[in-house]
Structure formats: structure tokens, C-alpha cells
C-alpha positions as CSV (number, residue, x, y, z in Angstrom):
1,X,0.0,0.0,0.0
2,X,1.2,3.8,-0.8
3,X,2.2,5.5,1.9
4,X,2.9,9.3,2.8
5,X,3.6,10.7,6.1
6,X,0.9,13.0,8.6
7,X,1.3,17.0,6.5
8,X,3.2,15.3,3.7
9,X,1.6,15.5,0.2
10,X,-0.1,12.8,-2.0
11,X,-0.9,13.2,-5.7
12,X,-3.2,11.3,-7.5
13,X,-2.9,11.2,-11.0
14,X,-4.6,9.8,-14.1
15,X,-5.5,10.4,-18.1
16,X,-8.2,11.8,-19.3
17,X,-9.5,13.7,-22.2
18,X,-7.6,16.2,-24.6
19,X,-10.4,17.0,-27.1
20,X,-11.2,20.7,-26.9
21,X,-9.8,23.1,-23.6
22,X,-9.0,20.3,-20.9
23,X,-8.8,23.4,-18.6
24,X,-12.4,24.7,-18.6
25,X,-14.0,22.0,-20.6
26,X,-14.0,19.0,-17.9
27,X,-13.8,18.5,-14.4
28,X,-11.9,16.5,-11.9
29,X,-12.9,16.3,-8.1
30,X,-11.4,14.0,-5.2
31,X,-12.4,12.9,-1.7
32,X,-10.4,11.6,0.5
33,X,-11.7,9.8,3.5
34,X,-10.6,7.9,6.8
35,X,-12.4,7.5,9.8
36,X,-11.3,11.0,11.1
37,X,-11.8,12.8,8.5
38,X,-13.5,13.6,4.7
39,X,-12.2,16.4,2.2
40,X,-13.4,17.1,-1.3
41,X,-11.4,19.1,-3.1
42,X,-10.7,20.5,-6.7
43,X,-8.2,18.7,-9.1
44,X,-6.3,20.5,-11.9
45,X,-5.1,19.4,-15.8
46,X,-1.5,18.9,-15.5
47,X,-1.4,18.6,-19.4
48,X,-0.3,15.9,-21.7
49,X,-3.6,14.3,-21.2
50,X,-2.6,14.2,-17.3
51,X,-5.1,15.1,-14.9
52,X,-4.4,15.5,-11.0
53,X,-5.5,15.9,-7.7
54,X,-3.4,16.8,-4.2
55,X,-3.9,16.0,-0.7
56,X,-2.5,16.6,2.4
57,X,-3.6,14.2,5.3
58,X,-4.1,15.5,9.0
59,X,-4.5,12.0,10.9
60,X,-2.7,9.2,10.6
61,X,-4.4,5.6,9.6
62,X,-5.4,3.7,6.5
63,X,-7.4,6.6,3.5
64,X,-9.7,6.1,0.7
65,X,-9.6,7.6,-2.1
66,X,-12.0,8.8,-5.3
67,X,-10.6,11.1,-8.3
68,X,-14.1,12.1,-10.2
69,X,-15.5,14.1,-13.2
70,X,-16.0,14.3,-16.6
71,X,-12.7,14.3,-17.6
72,X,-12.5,10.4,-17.8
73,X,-13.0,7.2,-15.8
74,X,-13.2,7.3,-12.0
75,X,-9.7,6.5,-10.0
76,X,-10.2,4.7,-6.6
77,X,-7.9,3.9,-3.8
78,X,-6.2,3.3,-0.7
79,X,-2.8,4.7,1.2
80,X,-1.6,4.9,4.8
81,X,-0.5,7.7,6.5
82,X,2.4,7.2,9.0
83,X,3.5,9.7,11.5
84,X,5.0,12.9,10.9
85,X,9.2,12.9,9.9
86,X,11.2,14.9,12.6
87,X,11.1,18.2,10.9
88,X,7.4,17.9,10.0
89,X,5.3,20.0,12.1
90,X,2.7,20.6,10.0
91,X,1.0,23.9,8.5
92,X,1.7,27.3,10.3
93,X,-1.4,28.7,12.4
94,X,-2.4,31.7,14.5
95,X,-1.4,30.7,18.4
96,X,-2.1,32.6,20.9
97,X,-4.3,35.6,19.2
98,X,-1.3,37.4,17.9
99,X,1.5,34.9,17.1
100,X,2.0,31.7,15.7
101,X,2.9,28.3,16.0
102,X,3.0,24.7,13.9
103,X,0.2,22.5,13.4
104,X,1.8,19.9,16.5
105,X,1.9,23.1,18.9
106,X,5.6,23.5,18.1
107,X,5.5,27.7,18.4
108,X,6.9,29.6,14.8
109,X,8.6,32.6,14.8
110,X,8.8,34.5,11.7
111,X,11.7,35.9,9.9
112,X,11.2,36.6,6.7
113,X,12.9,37.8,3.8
114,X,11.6,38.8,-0.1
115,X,12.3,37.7,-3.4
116,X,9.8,39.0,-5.4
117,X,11.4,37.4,-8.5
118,X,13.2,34.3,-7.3
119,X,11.1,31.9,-8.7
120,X,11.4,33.4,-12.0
121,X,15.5,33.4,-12.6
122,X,17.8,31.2,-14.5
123,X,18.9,28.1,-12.5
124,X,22.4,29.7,-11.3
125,X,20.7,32.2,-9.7
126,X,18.5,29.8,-8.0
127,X,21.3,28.0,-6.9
128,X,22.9,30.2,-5.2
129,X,19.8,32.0,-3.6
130,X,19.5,28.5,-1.8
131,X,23.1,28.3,-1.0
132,X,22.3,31.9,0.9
133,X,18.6,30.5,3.0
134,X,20.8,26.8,3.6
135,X,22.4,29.3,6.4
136,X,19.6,29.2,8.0
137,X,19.1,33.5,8.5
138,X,15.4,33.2,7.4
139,X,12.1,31.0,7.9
140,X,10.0,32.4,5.4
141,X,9.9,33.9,1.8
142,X,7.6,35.9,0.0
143,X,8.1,35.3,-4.2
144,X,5.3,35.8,-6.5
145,X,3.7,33.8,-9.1
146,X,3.0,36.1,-11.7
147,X,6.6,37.6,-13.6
148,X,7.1,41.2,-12.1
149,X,8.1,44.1,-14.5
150,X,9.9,46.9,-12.1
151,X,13.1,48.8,-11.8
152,X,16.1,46.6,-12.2
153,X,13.7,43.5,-13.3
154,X,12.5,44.3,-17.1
155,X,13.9,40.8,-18.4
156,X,10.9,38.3,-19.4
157,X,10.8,35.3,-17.2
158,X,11.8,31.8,-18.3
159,X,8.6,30.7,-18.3
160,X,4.8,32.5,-18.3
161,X,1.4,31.3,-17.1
162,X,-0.7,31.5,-20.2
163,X,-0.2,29.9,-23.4
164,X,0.8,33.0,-25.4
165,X,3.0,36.0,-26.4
166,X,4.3,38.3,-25.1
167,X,4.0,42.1,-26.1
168,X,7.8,42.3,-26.1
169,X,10.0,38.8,-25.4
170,X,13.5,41.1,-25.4
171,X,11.7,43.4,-22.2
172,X,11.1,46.6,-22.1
173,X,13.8,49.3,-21.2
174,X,13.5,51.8,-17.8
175,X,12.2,54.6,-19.1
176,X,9.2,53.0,-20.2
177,X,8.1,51.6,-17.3
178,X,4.8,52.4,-15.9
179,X,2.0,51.4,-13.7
180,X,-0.1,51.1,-16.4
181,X,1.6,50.1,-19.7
182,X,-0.3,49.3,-23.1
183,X,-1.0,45.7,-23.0
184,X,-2.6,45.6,-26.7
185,X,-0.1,43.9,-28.0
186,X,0.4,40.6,-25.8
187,X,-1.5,37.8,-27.5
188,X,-2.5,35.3,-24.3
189,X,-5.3,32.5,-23.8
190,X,-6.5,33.1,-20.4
191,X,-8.1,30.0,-20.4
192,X,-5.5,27.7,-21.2
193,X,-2.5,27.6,-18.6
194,X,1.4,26.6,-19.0
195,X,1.5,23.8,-16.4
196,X,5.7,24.1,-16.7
197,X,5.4,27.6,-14.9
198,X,2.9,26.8,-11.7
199,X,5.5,23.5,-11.9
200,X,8.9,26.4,-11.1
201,X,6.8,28.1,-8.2
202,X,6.1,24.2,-6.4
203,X,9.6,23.4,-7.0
204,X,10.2,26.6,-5.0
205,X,8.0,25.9,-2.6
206,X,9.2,22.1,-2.2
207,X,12.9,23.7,-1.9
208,X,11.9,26.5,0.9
209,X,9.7,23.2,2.6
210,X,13.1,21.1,2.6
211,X,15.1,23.8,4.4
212,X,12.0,24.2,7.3
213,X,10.6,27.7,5.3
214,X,7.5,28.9,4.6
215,X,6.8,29.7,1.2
216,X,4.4,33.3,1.1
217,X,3.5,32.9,-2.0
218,X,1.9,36.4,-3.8
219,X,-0.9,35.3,-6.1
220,X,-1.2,39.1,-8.3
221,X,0.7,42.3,-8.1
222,X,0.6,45.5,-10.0
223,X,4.0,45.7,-11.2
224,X,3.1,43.8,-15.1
225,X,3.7,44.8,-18.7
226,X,2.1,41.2,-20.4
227,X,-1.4,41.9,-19.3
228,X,-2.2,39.5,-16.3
229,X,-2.6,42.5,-13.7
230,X,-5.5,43.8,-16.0
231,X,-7.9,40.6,-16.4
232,X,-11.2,40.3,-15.6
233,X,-13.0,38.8,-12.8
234,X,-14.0,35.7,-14.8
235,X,-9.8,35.2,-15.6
236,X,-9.0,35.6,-12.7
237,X,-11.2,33.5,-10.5
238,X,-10.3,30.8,-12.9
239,X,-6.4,31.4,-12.1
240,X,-7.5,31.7,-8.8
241,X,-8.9,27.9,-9.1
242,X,-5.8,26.7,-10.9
243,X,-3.5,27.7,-8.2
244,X,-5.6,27.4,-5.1
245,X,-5.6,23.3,-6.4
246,X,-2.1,23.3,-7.4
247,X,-0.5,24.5,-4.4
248,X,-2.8,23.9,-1.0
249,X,-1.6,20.5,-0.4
250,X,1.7,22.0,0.6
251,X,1.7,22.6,4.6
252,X,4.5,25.3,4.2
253,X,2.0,27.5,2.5
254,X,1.0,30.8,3.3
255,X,-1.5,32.9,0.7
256,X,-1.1,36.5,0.3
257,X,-3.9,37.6,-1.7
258,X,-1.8,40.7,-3.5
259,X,1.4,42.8,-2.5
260,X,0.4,46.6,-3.1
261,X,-3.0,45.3,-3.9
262,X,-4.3,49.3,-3.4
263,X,-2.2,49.4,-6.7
264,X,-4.0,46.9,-9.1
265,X,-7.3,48.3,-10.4
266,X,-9.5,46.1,-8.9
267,X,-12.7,46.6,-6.4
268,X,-12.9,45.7,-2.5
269,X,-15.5,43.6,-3.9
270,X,-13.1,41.9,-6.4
271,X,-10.9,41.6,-3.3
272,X,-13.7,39.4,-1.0
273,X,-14.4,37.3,-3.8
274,X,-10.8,36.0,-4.5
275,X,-11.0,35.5,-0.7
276,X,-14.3,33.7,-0.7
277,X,-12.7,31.2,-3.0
278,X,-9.8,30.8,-0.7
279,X,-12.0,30.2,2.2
280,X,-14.4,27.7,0.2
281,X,-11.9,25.8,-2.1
282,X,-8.6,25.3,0.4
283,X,-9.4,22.5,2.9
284,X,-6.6,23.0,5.2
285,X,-7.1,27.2,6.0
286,X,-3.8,28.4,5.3
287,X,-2.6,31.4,6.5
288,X,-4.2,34.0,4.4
289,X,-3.2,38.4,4.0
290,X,-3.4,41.1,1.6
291,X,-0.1,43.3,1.7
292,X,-0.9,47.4,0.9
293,X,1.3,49.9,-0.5
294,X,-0.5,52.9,1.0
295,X,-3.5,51.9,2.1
296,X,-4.2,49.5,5.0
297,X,-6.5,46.5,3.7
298,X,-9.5,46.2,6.6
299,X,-7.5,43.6,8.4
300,X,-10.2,42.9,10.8
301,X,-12.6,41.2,8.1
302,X,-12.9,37.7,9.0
303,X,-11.0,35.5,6.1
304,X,-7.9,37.7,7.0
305,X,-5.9,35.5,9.2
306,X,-2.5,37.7,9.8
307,X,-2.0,41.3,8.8
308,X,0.8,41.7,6.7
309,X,1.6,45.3,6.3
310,X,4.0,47.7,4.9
311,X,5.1,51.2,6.4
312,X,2.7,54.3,5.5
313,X,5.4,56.9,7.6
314,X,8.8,57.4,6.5
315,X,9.8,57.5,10.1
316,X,7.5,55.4,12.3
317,X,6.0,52.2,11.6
318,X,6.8,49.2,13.5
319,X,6.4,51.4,16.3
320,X,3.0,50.8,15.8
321,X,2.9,47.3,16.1
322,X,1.0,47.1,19.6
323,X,-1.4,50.3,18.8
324,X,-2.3,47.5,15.1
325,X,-2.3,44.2,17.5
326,X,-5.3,46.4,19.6
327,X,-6.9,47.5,16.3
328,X,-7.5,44.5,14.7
329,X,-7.1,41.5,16.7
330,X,-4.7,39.6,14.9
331,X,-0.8,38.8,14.1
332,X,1.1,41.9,12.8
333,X,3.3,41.1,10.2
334,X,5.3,44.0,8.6
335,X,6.3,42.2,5.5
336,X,8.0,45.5,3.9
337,X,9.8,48.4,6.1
338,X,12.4,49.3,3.8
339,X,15.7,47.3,2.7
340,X,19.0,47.2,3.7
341,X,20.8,48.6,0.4
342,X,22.6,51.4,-1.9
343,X,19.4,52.7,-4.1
344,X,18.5,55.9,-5.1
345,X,15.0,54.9,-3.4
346,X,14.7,55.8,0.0
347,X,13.0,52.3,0.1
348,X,15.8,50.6,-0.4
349,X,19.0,52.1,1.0
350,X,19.0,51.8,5.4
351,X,21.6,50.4,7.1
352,X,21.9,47.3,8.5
353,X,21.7,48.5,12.2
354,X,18.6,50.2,11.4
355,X,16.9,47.2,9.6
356,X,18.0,45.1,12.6
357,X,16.3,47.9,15.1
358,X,13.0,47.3,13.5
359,X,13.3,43.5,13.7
360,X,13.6,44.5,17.6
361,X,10.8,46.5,18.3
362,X,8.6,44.9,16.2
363,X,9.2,41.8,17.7
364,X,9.5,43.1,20.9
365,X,5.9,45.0,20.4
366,X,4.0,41.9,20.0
367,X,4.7,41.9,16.3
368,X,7.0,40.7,13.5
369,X,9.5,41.4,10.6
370,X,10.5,41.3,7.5
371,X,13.8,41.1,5.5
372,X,14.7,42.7,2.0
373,X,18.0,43.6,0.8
374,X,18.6,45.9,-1.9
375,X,22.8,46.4,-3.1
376,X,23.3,47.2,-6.4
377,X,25.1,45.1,-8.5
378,X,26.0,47.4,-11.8
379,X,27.4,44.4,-13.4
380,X,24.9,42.0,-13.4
381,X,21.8,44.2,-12.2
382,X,20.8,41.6,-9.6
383,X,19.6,42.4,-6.4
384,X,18.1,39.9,-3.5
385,X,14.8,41.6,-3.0
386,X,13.9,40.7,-6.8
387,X,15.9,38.1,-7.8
388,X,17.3,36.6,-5.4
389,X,21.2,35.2,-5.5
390,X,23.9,36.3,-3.1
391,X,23.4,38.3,0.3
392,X,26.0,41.1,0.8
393,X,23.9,43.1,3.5
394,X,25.2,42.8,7.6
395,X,21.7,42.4,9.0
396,X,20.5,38.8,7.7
397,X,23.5,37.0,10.8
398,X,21.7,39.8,13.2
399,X,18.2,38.5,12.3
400,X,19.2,34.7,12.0
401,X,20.4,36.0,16.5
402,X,17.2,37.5,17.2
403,X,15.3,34.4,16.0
404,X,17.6,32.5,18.3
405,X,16.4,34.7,21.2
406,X,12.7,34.7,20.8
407,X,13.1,30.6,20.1
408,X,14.0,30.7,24.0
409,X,10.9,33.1,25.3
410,X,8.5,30.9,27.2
411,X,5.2,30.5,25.7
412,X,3.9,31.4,22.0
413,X,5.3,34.9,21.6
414,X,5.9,38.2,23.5
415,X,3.8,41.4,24.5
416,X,4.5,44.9,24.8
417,X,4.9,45.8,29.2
418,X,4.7,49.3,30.8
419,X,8.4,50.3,30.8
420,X,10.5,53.7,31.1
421,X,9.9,56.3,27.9
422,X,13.3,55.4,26.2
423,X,13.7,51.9,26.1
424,X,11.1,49.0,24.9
425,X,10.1,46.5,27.2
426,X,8.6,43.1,26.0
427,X,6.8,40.2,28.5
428,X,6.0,36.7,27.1
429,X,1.6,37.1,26.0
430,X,1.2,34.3,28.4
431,X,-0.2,35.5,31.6
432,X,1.0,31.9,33.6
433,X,4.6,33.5,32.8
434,X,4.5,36.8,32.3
435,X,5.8,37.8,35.6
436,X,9.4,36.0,35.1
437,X,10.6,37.3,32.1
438,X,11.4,40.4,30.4
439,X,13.6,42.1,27.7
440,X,14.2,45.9,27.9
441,X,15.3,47.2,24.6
442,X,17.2,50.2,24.2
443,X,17.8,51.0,20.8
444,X,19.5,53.5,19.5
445,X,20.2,55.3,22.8
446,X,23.1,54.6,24.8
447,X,22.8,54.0,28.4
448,X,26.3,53.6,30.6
449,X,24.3,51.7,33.0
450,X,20.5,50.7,34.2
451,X,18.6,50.4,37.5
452,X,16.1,47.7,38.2
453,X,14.0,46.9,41.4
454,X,12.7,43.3,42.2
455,X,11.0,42.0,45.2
456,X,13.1,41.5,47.9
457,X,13.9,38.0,48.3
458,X,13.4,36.9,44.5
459,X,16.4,35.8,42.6
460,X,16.6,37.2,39.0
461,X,19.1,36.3,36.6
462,X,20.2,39.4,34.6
463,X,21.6,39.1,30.9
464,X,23.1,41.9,28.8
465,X,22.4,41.5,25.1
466,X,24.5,42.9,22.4
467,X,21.7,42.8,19.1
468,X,24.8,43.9,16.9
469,X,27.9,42.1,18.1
470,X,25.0,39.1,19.0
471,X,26.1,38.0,22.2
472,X,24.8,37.1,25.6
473,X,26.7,38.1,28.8
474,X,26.2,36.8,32.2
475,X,25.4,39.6,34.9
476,X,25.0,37.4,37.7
477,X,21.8,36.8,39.7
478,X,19.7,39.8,41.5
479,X,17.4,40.8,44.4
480,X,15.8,43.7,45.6
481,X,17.2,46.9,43.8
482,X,20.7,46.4,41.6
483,X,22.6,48.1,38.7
484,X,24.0,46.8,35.9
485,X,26.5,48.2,34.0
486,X,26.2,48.3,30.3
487,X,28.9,49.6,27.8
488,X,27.4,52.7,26.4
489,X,26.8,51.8,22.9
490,X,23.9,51.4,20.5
491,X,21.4,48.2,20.2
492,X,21.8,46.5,24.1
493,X,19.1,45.1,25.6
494,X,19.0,43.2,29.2
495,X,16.9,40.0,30.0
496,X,15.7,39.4,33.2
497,X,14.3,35.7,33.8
498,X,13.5,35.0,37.7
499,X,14.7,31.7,38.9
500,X,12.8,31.5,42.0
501,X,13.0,32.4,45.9
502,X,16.0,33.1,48.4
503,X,15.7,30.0,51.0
């Protein structure tokens, strides 16, 4: 009997019929069923006469199995789920109201980093932008499905997601770029798709999955010169289909409905209808968002599982994490706060100390971060946050520390706690343990030392935290009031963990 492991994937596949558009014309449905659960789903033409469906079992134990439709004769079966591998925790889910942790309880921290156009990019490039996540800085990736036409990415992709042509296969140079180019010329069939390019973005996703990443994968984007940021409704709810039953039987998935969605020309209504379909047609609720450019998205409507947000102010923005966690009830994600980088664009040329300060008080605030990296490369015009390839920035070892640090905070996740005005304090959002430990975050300022009182005849164990240098230090074990001394330099914090009573 097949067998595939608790979260792993099983594909079902069989031929079927080729006469006419095997996309739209016919259809193919499974159900899967053991004695704990049963899930219909949606299968997909693969092409060559191929027709599939994808599952991905929650309970272990013997399945049935029915692939169904018009597209040929009716496929049944049997398979046996075994237990999970060692690294298989299953899909990522909200824990805890504003954090997150793995299907088996295991909590999730995330770290992310973008590459808008990684899935896109000749296989050397690939290559080496897994050689960069195999050291481990990052959890999560955000990469789009749909080519993206921007500054320093006007090349055509290897593959697209139509049969078709494009308006101009040599790209189009930088000065005419725009938000809304003339798509008369591309010649597509938005009802027949190239199964060889959804096939790239599961490679990807299989890839990020082997190296314990989460693969945020952006359905439609704005930045588009062959014409699939302008379909209708009717083209895109059947791309919508196509990739919804491609790609949910992968537990390291996360939807993200649109980045800059307030960019495409498309109505809130549009907007909760792709959403409907995610909710209806995905069987195991993956994480779903909607990223803005300007405009918030109404995070609080109820298919929106995390908010994943960029900055609106040029100068504050994760500072609002806790003020967003109050608004809306839900995991705050700021997927895009500027990159570490050399552009001209004042989106794309902070520091590395700076990029790292928001990882801090954004995670520190209840929240989360994300990565992006943006160096010039004259030569060969390729840059991380689009392509991919090789990291050059100083903040990816800094993140890769801080992720090491909120792995050891007890619970799923911290909270913002009253503190002093210049410094950031976070408690774990666990009230059984909130009172025995703390991080107090400093910043940019530079104290040359810090007063703390505990109750007399606690013993507290005091840590000073370099975020730069990433080190721990050992200050020794408190009561009552005590000083530390701290070294008078930028990005220190000091945990404080209480390891019980004086006998």
C-alpha cells in the first residue's frame, strides 16, 4: 500500500480527455476519506492528457480515495498515513491571538525575507539564492507567481502562465516603465495555462519546505507589462482555481492575496471574492493576507488571518505594532519596512543596524519582521529583493540571533509591558509566565548603565544583550534593587528571567 507521512503531500494522478480546452471544458474532483476525517477538493489538468488531484492528510491511519468528473473514468484507492518525519510540524497557524505556531503546537517565529522574482530566474541564480537560505538566516519567503516588470527587473521570465505571447519577449527598457503600460499587444489565452510555470513556483516551494521555510506565496501584483494584472474577474477566479488546487496540499504555504493590492485596479468587492474562494476551495485554512502599498487593507474582516503590512510613515512604523495588534485583533506582520541597500529609493537604502532595530521592536511589540536587501550590482543588475542570489547586507546574521532569542521566550510569543519612555520592554503574552521574564530594549540610545527593582527575596538572573555584536553576557543573579553596567553603545538590551525564591 502507498504510503505518505501526517502533512506530507499525496498526488493522484490519471488520463483523461484532450479534445477541446481540458482546462475549462471538464472537471476533476477527489475525496479523501478515513475514519477521522473527509475532504473534497478540486483537481487541476496537468497537461499531456494528465489530470491530478493533491492532498495533504491530518491524521494518521489507512485513506480512501475517489478522483471524479467528466474528464475520464473514476480513480479509486487506498494509502496509509504514517507519522510525521522529525522536521514535519505541519502547517503554520495563529497561536495565541497574535503569534503563531505549527500545526503539532511547536510555536513559529517568523523571519522573513523577499524575493519577489526568485522563482522566475535562470537556475544559477537559484542555486545560489538556496546556498544563501541553507544558512539558516530566514524561515519564510515571500516570491510571486505572476513575472514582475519593475526597476532593475524588465527581463521576461523563463517561463509564463498563459499559453501565449508576449508584447515584447527582449523586455522593455526603464524609461518605459509604468503602472499602467499598453497591454494591446500581448497575444495570451486566459483559459489555457502553462503547467511548466505553476511546476517552477512548487519546485520553490518544495525547496523552501526542505530547508523548514514557509513559502508566502503572492498570487497578483501590479508591477506587469504582459497583461495579467488587467484581467477580468472571470480570468482571474479561474487562475484563482488553478493555483488554489495546485499548491494547498503544501503545509508550508501561506496565501497572500496581492502585494500593493491598493495598486491593481480592482474593487474591495473583487478583493472578497478571490478571498471567498480561498476560504471555500482550500481545505486546510492556510494562513491568508493582503499586503498594501499605502492603504491598509480592513485587516479585521474575517478571512484575513495575519495582517501583513508595509510602512505608510517614513519615520514610524513598527512602532506601531502594539497600537495594530489592539486595532485588529490579529498577528502583525510588517512584511516590507524598507531594505538594507545602496538605491537611489529611500525604500531601499537603510543600514543594517537600522533594519535590525526594527526587527527589535517589532518583535519586541508583540509583532513581526520582514527582510529585504537591496545592493546594487552594476554588473549584473541583480539584487536579493527581486531576484534573489547572493546576500552582501550585515543584517541577515543579526536576524538569523534575534530568531535564536525569541526561540527561548516561554510561551507562543511576546507582548508589549509598561516600561521607562526610552527603552522597549517586552513580556511573554502568556499570563501563567508573564511575571518572570522580560527584555528591555534600548535601541538607539546609549545608556552607561541601568537600575532595576525586584521583590526582595526573588532571585533574578540578569543578561546583557549585544543585538549587533550578538552576544549574551552573564550579569550574575539579582534581588531587591541592583545596577548593571552596560557599555554605552547602540542596540543592548537586558533580559531578566526569575529563577525563583532566596531560602
Amino acid at each position: 500500500m502507498q504510503t505518505v507521512e501526517k502533512w506530507g503531500m499525496l498526488e493522484i494522478a490519471a488520463p483523461g480527455k484532450t479534445e477541446g480546452n481540458p482546462f475549462t471544458d471538464y472537471t476533476v474532483q477527489a475525496v479523501f476519506t478515513s475514519k477521522n476525517e473527509t475532504v473534497t477538493l478540486e483537481g487541476f489538468y496537468d497537461g499531456d492528457g494528465i489530470y491530478k488531484a493533491r492532498f495533504m492528510p491530518c491524521f494518521e491511519g489507512e485513506y480512501r480515495y475517489r478522483l471524479f468528473g467528466s474528464f475520464g473514468e473514476e480513480i479509486n484507492g487506498s494509502f496509509l498515513v504514517t507519522a510525521p518525519g522529525e522536521k514535519n510540524h505541519g502547517p503554520v497557524r495563529v497561536a495565541n491571538g497574535y503569534h503563531f505556531a505549527y500545526e503539532d503546537g511547536t510555536p513559529y517565529y517568523p523571519v522573513g525575507t523577499t524575493c519577489y522574482a526568485w522563482a522566475h530566474q535562470p537556475e544559477k541564480v537559484r542555486q545560489k539564492t538556496l546556498e544563501e537560505l541553507d544558512k539558516g538566516y530566514f524561515n519564510k519567503l515571500r516570491f510571486c507567481v505572476f513575472p514582475k516588470h519593475y526597476i532593475h527587473n524588465f527581463k521576461d521570465p523563463l517561463t509564463f502562465p498563459y499559453e501565449g505571447t508576449p508584447v515584447d519577449s527582449s523586455g522593455l527598457c526603464e524609461e518605459k516603465f509604468s503602472y499602467q503600460p499598453d497591454f494591446s499587444g500581448n497575444c495570451w489565452d486566459f483559459t489555457r495555462f502553462n503547467p511548466a510555470h505553476f511546476a517552477r513556483i512548487e519546485r520553490c516551494i518544495v525547496e523552501l519546505q526542505q530547508r523548514g521555510m514557509q513559502a508566502d506565496i503572492i498570487v497578483m501584483h501590479p508591477y506587469d507589462r504582459w497583461g495579467f494584472s488587467a484581467m477580468t474577474r472571470e480570468e482571474d477566479t479561474l487562475y484563482w482555481r488553478y493555483v488554489i488546487a495546485r499548491f494547498s496540499a503544501y503545509r508550508n504555504l501561506w496565501w497572500s492575496l496581492a502585494n500593493e493590492y491598493d495598486l491593481l485596479k480592482k474593487k474591495l468587492e473583487d478583493w472578497e471574492h478571490y478571498a471567498a474562494l480561498l476560504c471555500r476551495l482550500d481545505p486546510y485554512r492556510h494562513l491568508r493576507g493582503i499586503h498594501n502599498c499605502i492603504a491598509f487593507y480592513e485587516h479585521s474582516r474575517p478571512w484575513v488571518t495575519h495582517c501583513s503590512l508595509q510602512r505608510q510613515d517614513l519615520y514610524r512604523h513598527v512602532e506601531y505594532t502594539d497600537e495594530y495588534r489592539v486595532r485588529w485583533g490579529k498577528p502583525v506582520v510588517w512584511d516590507e519596512i524598507s531594505y538594507e541597500g545602496n538605491l537611489d529609493m529611500g525604500w531601499g537604502n537603510i543600514s543594517g543596524q537600522e533594519l535590525t532595530r526594527r526587527f527589535w521592536e517589532a518583535s519586541l511589540r508583540g509583532g513581526y519582521a520582514g527582510h529585504g536587501e537591496t545592493f546594487l550590482d552594476e554588473e549584473n543588475d541583480i539584487l536579493w529583493w527581486s531576484h534573489g542570489g547572493k546576500l552582501h547586507g550585515e543584517s541577515p546574521a543579526r536576524i538569523r540571533f534575534l530568531h535564536e532569542i525569541l526561540m527561548q521566550t516561554p510561551g507562543h510569543g511576546l507582548k508589549r509591558a509598561t516600561g521607562s519612555f526610552d527603552e522597549t520592554v517586552a513580556i511573554p503574552d502568556t499570563p501563567f509566565s508573564a511575571a518572570g521574564y522580560e527584555i528591555h530594549y534600548y535601541g538607539f540610545g546609549r545608556p552607561g548603565f541601568r537600575d532595576f527593582i525586584k521583590p526582595e527575596g526573588e532571585r533574578w538572573r540578569a543578561e546583557i544583550i549585544d543585538t549587533w555584536e550578538m552576544t549574551v553576557t552573564d550579569a550574575g543573579i539579582h534581588s531587591g534593587r541592583f545596577r548593571l553596567k552596560l557599555p554605552g553603545k547602540e542596540y543592548m538590551a537586558v533580559r531578566l528571567q526569575k529563577m525563583g525564591d532566596i531560602l
